[in-house]
LONUTOR-593077 format. One record per residue (C-alpha): chain; x, y, z; residue in one letter. Coordinates in steps of 0.2 Angstrom, whole numbers, always signed. Each point is the difference from the previous one (the first is absolute). Layout:
@c: A x: X y: Y z: Z r: a
...
***
This chain:
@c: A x: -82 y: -302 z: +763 r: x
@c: A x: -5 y: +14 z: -11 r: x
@c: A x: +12 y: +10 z: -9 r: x
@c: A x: -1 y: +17 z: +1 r: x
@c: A x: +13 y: +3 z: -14 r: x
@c: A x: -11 y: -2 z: -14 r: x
@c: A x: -14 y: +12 z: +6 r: x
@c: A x: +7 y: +12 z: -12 r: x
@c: A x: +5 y: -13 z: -14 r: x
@c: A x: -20 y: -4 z: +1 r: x
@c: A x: -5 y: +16 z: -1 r: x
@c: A x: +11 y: +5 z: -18 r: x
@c: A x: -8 y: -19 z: -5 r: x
@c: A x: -18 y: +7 z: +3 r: x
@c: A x: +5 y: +18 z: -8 r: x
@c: A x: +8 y: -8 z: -15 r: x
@c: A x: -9 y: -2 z: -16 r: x
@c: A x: +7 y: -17 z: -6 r: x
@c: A x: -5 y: -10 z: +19 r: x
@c: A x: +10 y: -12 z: -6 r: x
@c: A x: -8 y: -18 z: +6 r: x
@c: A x: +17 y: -9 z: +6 r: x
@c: A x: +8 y: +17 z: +6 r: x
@c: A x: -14 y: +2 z: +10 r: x
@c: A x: +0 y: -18 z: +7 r: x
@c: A x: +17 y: +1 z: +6 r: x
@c: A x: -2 y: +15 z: +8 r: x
@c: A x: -15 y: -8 z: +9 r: x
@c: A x: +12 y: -15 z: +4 r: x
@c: A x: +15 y: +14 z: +6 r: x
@c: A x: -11 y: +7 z: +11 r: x
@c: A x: -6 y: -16 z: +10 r: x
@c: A x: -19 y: +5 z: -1 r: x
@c: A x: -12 y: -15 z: +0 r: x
@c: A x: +11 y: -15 z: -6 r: x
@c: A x: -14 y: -12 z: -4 r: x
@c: A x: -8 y: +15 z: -10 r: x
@c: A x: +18 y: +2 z: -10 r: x
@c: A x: +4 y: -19 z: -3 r: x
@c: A x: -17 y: -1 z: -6 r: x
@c: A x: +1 y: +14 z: -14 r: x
@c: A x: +16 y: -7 z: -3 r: x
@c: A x: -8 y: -17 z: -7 r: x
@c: A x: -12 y: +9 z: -8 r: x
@c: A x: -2 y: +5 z: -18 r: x
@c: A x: +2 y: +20 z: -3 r: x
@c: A x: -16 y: +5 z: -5 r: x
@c: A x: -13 y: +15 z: +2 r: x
@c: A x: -5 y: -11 z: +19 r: x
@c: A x: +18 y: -2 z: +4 r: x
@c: A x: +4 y: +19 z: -3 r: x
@c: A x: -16 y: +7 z: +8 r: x
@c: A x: +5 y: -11 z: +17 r: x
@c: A x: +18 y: +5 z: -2 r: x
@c: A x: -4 y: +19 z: +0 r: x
@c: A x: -12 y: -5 z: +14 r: x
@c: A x: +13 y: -8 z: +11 r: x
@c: A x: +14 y: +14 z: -3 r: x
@c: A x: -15 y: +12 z: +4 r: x
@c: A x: -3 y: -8 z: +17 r: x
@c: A x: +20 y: +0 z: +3 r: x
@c: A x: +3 y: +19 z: -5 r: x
@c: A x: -16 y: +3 z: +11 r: x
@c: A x: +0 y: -10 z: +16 r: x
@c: A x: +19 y: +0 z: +2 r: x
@c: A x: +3 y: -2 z: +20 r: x
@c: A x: -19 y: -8 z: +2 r: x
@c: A x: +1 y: -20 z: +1 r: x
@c: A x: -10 y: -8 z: -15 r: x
@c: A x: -6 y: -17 z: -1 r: x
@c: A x: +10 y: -9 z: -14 r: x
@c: A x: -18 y: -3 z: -11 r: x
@c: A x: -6 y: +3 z: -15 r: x
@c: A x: -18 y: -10 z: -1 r: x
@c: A x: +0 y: +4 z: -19 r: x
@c: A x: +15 y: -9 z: -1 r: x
@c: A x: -4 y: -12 z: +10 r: x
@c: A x: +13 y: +3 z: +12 r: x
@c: A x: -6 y: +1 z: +19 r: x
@c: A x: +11 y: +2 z: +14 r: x
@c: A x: +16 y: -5 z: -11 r: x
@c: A x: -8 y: -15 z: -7 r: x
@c: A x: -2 y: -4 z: -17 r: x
@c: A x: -14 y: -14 z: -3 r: x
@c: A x: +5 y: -5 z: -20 r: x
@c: A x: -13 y: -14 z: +0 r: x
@c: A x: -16 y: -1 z: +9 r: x
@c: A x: -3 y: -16 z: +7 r: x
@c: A x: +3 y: -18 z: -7 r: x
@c: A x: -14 y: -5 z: -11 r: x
@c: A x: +6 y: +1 z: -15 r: x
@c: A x: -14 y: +10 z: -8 r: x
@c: A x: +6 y: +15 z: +13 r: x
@c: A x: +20 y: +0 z: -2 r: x
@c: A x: +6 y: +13 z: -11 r: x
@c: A x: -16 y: +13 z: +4 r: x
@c: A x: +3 y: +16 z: +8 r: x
@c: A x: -14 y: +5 z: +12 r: x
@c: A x: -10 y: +11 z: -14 r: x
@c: A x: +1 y: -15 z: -14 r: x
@c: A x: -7 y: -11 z: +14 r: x
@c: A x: -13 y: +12 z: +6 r: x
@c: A x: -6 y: +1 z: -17 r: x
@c: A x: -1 y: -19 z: -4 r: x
@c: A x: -10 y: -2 z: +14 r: x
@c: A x: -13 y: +16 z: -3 r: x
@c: A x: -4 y: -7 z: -19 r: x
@c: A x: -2 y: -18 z: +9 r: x
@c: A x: +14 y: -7 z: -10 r: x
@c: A x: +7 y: -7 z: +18 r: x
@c: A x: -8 y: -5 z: +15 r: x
@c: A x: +2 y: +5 z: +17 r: x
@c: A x: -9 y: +1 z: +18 r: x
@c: A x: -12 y: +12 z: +2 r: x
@c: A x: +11 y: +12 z: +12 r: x
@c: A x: +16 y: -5 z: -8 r: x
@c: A x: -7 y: +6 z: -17 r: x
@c: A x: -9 y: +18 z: +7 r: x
@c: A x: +20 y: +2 z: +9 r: x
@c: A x: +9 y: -5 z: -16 r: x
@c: A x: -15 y: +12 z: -11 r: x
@c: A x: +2 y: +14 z: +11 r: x
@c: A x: +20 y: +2 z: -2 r: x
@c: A x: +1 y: -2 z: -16 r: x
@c: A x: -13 y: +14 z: -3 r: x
@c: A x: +11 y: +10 z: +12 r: x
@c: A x: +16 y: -6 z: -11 r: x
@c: A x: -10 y: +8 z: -15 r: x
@c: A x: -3 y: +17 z: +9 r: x
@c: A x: +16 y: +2 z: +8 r: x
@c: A x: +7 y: -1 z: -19 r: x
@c: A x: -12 y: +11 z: -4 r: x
@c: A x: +3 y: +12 z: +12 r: x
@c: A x: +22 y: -3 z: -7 r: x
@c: A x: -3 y: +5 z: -16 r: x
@c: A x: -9 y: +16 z: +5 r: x
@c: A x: +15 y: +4 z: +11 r: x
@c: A x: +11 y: -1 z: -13 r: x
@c: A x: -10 y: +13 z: -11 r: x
@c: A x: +1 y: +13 z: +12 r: x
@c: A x: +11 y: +13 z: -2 r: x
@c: A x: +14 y: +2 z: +12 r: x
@c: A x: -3 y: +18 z: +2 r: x
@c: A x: -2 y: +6 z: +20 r: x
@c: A x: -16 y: +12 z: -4 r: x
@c: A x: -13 y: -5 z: +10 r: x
@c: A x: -13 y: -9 z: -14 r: x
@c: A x: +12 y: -13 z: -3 r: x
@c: A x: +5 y: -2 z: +20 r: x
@c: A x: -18 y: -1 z: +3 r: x
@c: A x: -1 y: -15 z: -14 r: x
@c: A x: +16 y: -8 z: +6 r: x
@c: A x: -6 y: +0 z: +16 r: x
@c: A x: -16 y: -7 z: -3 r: x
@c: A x: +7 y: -13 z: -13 r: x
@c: A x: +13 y: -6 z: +15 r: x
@c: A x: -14 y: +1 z: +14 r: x
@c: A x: -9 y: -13 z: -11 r: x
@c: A x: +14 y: -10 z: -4 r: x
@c: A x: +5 y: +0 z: +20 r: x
@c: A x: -19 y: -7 z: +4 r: x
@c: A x: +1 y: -16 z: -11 r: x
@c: A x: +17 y: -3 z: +4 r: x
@c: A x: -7 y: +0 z: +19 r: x
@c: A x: -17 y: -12 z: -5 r: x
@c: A x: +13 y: -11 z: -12 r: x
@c: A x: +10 y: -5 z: +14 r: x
@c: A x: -13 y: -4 z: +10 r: x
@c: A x: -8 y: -10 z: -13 r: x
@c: A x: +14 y: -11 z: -5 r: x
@c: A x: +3 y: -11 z: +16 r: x
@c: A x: -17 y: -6 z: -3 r: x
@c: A x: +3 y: -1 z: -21 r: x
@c: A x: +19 y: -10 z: +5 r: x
@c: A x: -7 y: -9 z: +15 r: x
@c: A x: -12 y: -9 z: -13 r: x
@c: A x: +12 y: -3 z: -15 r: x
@c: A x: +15 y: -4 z: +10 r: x
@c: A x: -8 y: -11 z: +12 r: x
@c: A x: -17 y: -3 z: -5 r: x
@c: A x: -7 y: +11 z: +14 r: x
@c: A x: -19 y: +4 z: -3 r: x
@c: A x: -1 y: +19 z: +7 r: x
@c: A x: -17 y: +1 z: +10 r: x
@c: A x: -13 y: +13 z: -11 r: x
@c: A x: +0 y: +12 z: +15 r: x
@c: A x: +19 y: +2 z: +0 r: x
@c: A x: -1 y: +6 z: -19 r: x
@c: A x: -14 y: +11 z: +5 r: x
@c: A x: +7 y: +8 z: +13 r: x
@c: A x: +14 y: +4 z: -10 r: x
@c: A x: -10 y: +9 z: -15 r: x
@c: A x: -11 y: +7 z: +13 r: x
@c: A x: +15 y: +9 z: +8 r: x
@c: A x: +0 y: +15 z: -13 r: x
@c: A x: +5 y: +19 z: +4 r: x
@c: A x: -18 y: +12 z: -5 r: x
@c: A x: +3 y: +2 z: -15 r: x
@c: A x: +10 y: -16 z: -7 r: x
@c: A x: +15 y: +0 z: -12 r: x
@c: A x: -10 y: -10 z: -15 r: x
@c: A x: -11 y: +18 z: +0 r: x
@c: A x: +14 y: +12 z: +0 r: x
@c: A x: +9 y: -9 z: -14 r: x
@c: A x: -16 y: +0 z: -11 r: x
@c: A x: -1 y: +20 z: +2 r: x
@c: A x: +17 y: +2 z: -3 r: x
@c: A x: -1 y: -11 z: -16 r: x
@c: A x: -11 y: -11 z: -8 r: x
@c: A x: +6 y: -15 z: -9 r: x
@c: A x: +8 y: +2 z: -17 r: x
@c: A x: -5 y: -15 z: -6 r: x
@c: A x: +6 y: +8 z: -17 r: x
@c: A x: +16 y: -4 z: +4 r: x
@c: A x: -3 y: -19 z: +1 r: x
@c: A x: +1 y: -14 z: -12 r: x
@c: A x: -17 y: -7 z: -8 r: x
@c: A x: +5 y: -16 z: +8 r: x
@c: A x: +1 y: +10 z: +16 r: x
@c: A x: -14 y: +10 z: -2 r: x
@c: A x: -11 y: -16 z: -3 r: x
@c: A x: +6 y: -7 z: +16 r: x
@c: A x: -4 y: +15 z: +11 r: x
@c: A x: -17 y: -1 z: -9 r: x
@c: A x: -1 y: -18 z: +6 r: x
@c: A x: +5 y: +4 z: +17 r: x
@c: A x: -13 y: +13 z: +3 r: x
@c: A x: -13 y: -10 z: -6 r: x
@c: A x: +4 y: -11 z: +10 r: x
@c: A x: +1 y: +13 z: +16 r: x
@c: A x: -17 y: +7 z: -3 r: x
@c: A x: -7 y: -22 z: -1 r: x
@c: A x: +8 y: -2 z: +17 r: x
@c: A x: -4 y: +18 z: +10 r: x
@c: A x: -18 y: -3 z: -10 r: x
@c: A x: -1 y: -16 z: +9 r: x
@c: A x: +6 y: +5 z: +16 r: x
@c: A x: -16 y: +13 z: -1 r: x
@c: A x: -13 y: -13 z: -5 r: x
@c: A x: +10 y: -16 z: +11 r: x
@c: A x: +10 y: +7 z: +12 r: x
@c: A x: +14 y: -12 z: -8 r: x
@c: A x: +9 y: +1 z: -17 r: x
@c: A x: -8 y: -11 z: -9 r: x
@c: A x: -19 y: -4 z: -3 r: x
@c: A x: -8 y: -10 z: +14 r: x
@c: A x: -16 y: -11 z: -2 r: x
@c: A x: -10 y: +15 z: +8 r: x
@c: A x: +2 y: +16 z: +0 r: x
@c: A x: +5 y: +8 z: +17 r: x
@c: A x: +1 y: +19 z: -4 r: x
@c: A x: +13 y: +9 z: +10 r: x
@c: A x: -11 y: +14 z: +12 r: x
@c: A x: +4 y: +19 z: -4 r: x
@c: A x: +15 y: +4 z: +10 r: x
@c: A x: +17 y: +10 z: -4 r: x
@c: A x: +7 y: -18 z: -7 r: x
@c: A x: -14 y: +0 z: -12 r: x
@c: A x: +1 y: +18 z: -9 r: x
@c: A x: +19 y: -3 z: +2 r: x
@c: A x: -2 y: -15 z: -15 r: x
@c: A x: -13 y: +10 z: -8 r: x
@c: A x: +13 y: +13 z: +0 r: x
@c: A x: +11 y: -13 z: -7 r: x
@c: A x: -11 y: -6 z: -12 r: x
@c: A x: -5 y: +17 z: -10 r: x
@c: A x: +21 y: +3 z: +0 r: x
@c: A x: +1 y: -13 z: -9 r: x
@c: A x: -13 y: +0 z: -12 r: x
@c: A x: +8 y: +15 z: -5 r: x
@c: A x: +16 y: -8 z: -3 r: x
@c: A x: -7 y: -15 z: -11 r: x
@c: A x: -7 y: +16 z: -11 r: x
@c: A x: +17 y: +8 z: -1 r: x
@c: A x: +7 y: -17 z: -2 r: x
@c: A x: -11 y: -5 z: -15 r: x
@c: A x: +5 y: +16 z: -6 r: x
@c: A x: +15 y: +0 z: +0 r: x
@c: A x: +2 y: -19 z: -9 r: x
@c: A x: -11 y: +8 z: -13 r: x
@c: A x: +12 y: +12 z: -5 r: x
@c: A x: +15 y: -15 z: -1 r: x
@c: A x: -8 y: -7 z: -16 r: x
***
């Protein structure tokens, strides 16, 4: 049951300059919102992640006090209470959180069935905006004036529409690690196809454009990686109608699918740009 005694202890947390990590952690724990998502930043180490989740979670709690909340946070990898901490029994996957893995098998450093690999690709790619869409949250100002509402709202809306697709992507992502279960192409399409207007990826990118000079060389060079990678397999679902090359070409015909990878495609180019950039001026 939620307690309803440390609405206010959140709030002075929030308002505070300090946000101390473990203060804020046990007010979370006092207030009995979202167990799984507590025990799980309790094992956790206190990092920039850690904190912008925490903040996150308090957030919610201060906000939907009274509302029922499902006890998930996919970032986290906690869904429904549950907190998967290896993904299946292979050794090559245990150990891997869901972005690590997605990003293995997008560079082609792991294999994995054609539906299971697009379910596993498309979450982490969700993973990647969601914490995106975080740390923009948590450079917002608290002020109440409308700008900064409007960007709150817009930042949250975003967050709230790959939290929905997440979910509804990891029974098919789990179903395949924890029991080997190949997800049929169709499902995970229906799935990505299921998007609001205007989908949350496009919101974050007008609200913030990666700062990839924030990152590591090392870390840079493997976003490089996996965007080459991207524009190989979205190029190839142009000119094969499969992500890899076939033996003839079997261009796809022009359709909304089509200009939505050629869409795709010109984003990216323009990250490997800024990429290539940006690892020039690391020396």
């Amino acid at each position: 049951m939620v307690n309803g005694n440390q609405r206010q202890k959140a709030i002075d947390w929030l308002n505070s300059r300090s946000r101390n990590f473990a203060e804020g952690v046990a007010i979370l724990e006092a207030s009995g919102f979202k167990p799984g998502v507590v025990r799980r930043l309790k094992s956790i180490d206190e990092g920039e992640g850690a904190r912008l989740h925490l903040v996150e979670n308090i957030r919610q709690y201060v906000r939907f006090f009274g509302c029922e909340v499902e006890d998930t946070d996919a970032e986290l990898g906690v869904i429904d209470g549950q907190q998967p901490e290896e993904l299946g029994q292979e050794d090559e996957k245990k150990g891997l959180t869901l972005d690590e893995l997605g990003m293995k098998v997008e560079a082609g450093e792991m294999d994995a069935p054609a539906g299971a690999g697009r379910a596993i690709i498309e979450y982490a790619r969700m993973y990647r905006e969601r914490e995106m869409a975080h740390r923009k949250m948590a450079k917002v100002a608290e002020g109440n004036d409308d700008e900064h509402v409007a960007e709150r709202r817009t930042l949250s809306d975003a967050i709230d529409r790959l939290t929905t697709r997440m979910e509804k992507l990891y029974p098919l992502v789990s179903g395949f690690l924890d029991e080997g279960t190949i997800p049929e192409d169709d499902a995970v399409e229906a799935v990505l196809a299921d998007e609001e207007p205007k989908d949350a990826a496009a919101v974050v990118e007008e609200t913030e454009a990666p700062d990839f000079e924030e990152l590591s060389k090392e870390e840079l060079q493997k976003q490089l990686k996996s965007a080459r990678t991207k524009i190989l397999r979205k190029s190839n679902l142009l000119e094969y109608q499969q992500e890899t090359k076939g033996d003839v070409p079997n261009p796809l015909p022009d359709c909304p699918k089509r200009v939505k990878y050629e869409t795709e495609i010109a984003a990216l180019k323009k990250d490997v740009e800024r990429l290539q950039y940006a690892i020039a001026r690391k020396g």
